[in-house]
N, C-alpha and C positions, 0 to 999 in steps of 0.2 A: 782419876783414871790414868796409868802409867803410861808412857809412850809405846805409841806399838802394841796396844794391850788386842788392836784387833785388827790384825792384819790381812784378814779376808772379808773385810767389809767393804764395802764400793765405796763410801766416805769415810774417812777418819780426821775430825781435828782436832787436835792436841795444844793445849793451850795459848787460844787465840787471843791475841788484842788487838782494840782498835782505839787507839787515841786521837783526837783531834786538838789539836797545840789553841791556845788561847794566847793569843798577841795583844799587846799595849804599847803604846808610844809611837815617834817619829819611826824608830827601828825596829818596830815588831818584835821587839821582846816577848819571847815566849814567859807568860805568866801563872801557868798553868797549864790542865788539859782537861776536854771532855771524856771520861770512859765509857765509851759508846760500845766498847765489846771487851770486858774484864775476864780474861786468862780463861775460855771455854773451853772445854772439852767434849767430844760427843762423836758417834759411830753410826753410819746407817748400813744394814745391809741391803745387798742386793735386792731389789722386786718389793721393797716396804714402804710403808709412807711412814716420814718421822715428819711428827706435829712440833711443831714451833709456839709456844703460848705466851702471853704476858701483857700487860698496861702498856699503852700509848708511851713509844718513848722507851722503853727496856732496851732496844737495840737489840731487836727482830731482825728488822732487814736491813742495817746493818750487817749483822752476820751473815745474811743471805750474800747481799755483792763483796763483801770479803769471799767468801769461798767463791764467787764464779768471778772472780778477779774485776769487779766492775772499778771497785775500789781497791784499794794495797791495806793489808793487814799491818798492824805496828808490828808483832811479832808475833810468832806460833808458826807449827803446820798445818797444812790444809794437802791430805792423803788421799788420793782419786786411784781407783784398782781398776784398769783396761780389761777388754776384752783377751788380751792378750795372758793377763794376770800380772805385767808391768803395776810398779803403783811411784805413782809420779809426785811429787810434791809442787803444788802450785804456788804455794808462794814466795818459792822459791826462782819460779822462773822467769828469763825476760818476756819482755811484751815479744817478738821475734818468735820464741818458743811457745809462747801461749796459742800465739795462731793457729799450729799445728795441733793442736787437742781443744781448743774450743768447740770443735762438733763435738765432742764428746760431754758435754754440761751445755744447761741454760736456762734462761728463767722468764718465767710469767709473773708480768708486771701487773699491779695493783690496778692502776688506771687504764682502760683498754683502753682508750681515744688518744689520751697524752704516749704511750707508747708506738703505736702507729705514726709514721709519717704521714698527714692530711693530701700530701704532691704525689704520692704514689699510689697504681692500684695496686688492687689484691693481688695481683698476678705477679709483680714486682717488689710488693714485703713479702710474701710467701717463698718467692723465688729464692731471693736476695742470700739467704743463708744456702741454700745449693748450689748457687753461682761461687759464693765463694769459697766453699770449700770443694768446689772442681768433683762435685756426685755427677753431674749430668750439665750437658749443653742444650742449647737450640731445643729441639721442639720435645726431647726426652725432658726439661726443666717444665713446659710447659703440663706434660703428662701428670708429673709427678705431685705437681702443685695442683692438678685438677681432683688427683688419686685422696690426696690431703684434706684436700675442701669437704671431699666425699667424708673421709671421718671424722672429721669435726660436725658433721653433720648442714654444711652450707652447699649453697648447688651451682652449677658450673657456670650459669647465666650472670654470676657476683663476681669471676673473674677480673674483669677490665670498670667495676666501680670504686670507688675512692674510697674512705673510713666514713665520711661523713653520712655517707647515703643509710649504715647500719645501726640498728640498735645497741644498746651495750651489750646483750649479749651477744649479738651476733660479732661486735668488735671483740669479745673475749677470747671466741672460737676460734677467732683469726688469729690472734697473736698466740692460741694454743696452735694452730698450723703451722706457723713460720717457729715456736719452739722444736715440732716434730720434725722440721726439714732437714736436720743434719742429723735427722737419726742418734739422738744421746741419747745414754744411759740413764744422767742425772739430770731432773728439770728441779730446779727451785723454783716456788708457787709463793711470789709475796702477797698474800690476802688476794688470790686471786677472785673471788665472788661478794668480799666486802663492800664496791661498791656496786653491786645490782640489786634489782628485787629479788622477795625474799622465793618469788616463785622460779625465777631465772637459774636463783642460787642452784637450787635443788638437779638442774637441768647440768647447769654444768658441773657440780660434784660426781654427779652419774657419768657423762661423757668425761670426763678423767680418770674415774675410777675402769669403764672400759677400754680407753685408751691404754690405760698400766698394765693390764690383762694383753693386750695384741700390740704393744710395742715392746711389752717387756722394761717396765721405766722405773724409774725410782725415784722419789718424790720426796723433797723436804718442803712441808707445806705448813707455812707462816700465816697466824692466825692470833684476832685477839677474841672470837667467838667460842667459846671451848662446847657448842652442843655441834659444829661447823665440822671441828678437829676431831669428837668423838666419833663419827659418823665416817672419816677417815680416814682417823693414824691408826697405825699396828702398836706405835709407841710413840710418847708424847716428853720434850723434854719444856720445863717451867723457866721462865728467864723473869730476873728483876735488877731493874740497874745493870746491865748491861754482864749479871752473871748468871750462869743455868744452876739452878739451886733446886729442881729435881728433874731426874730423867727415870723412866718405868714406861710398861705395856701400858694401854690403854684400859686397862683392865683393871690391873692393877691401881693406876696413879687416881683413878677414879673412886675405885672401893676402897681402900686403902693407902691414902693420901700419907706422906708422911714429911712435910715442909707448912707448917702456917701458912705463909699464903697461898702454896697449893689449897688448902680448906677454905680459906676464905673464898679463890675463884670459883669453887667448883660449888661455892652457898647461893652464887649468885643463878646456877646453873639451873632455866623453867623443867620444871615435872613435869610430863606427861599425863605421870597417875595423879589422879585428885584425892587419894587417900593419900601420899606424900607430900607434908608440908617440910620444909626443908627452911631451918633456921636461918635470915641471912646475917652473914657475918661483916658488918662493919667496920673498916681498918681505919684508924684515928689518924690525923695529920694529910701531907700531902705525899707522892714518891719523891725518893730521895732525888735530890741533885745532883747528875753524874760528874759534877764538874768539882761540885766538893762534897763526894761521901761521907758516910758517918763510918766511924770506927769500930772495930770488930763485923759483927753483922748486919751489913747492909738495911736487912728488915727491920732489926732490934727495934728504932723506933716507934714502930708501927705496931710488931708482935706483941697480942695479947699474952703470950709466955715465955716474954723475952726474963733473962734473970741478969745479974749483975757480968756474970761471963761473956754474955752475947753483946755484951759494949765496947771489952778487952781483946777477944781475940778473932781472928777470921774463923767461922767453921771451914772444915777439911771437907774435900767433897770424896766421899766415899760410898762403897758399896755395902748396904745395911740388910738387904734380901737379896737372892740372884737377878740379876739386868736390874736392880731397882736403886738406882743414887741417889744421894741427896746430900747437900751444904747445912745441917744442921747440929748442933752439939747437942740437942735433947731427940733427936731424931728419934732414938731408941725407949725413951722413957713417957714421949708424949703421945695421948688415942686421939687421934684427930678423926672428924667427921668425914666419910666420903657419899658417895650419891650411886645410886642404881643406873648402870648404864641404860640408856633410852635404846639403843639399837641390837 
């Protein structure tokens, strides 16, 4: 995807990395690196959810705090479009500058309890993001965070209690209120229902998907569940070893897979219908080690139609049908299997 290919999109980043340096000795010789996020590219617009998919370990979220700047990117851009139609590049900026536009992005964390501070109540994580972006003082902070509570669907009697006293879901809902308090645009969602029950999930999939409707939000939501992601991306991009090796509509990437291990994940993916028995497909070996790749394509070792090319050279990541990308050299000549979407 060229730079700048999409410049009214509320996200844009253009070939991201994230290395983490591998030290040895008295002097920390750098001996290497992890590639925890290998040269990415990808577009969300406005009011969509883009699904984030892949293996434990792909450098998901990774990517996720590179773009809200938790972490510092090795290299790339990372393109945020205002309200204004400004479009800023974050990582390029200092911490001083970041201040200034961090209400405008933010993300929900995996673990509700470990992201809560346990010393504070509701009333002061909730706050805490309004306070300091200077929206409201004194007893308008208080309103507002009560306003909050109201749609995450928690009640105003949970103000002045701690995290411990809640369930997980109900810590989820919280840390979805303190995301909604400076009013962004962008929330990034790291597996935000992987850890609850499978009953809780469904509750708050729903309460996010009506929240994007009445706050107007836009969602990159990280996931290694793909029936989770089905249920709510518009468009879903596939990461392996720390590269996005397909990106398509949810429609698409599903019926018409066109990366191996896209087909492999989606073999794994339960039917509904009990007349679809769906082949599962078994990948040989382990995932590769980001720290020392294998050469040409990443998957090669793994792909059931890897050929002598997929060892030699990197696939190009390119566009094979309209919005549908993919890092494959046979991308065009292989049928790969997809699955009936469930929803």
């Amino acid at each position: 995807m060229p730079e700048n290919n999409n410049p009214d999109a509320l996200l844009e980043v253009i070939h991201l990395t994230k290395y983490f340096p591998i030290e040895e000795g008295f002097l920390r010789k750098q001996v290497g690196a992890v590639k925890a996020v290998d040269d990415v590219s990808l577009y969300i617009n406005e009011g969509e959810t883009f699904g984030l998919v892949g293996e434990s370990g792909c450098g998901k979220t990774t990517l996720g705090r590179c773009i809200v700047r938790a972490i510092d990117s090795t290299s790339g851009s990372i393109y945020l479009k205002l309200d204004t139609g400004e479009r800023l590049d974050l990582s390029r900026m200092t911490n001083k500058e970041l201040r200034e536009v961090r209400k405008h992005f933010h993300m929900i964390f995996q673990d509700p309890y470990g992201s809560l501070d346990p010393r504070m109540t509701i009333l002061d994580i909730v706050g805490e993001p309004i306070r300091n972006n200077n929206l409201a003082t004194g007893d308008e902070v208080i309103e507002m965070v009560k306003s909050l509570l109201n749609d995450v669907g928690l009640e105003i009697k949970h103000l002045n209690r701690y995290p411990h006293a809640f369930s997980g879901g109900q810590r989820q809902r919280i840390g979805i209120a303190r995301s909604l308090a400076p009013r962004p645009s962008l929330i990034v969602c790291d597996e935000p229902v992987s850890a609850l029950d499978v009953s809780i999930q469904a509750q708050i999939l729903n309460l996010l998907e009506e929240l994007q409707e009445q706050y107007n939000l836009t969602y990159l939501f990280i996931a290694h569940d793909l029936a989770v992601v089905e249920h709510i991306a518009d468009r879903i991009g596939v990461m392996y070893v720390g590269k996005l090796v397909e990106m398509a509509s949810t429609a698409d990437l599903y019926s018409q897979p066109l990366h191996p291990y896209t087909e492999a994940l989606l073999s794994a993916v339960p039917s509904t219908n009990p007349d679809v028995k769906m082949e599962r497909i078994i990948l040989p070996g382990e995932i590769a080690d980001p720290s020392s790749t294998p050469t040409g394509c990443y998957f090669h070792p793994r792909c059931p139609y890897a050929q002598e090319l997929c060892a030699e050279e990197t696939p190009q990541w390119k566009e094979v049908a309209p919005e549908h990308y993919v890092a494959c050299h046979y991308a065009e000549e292989l049928e790969l299997k997809g699955v009936e979407l469930q929803y």
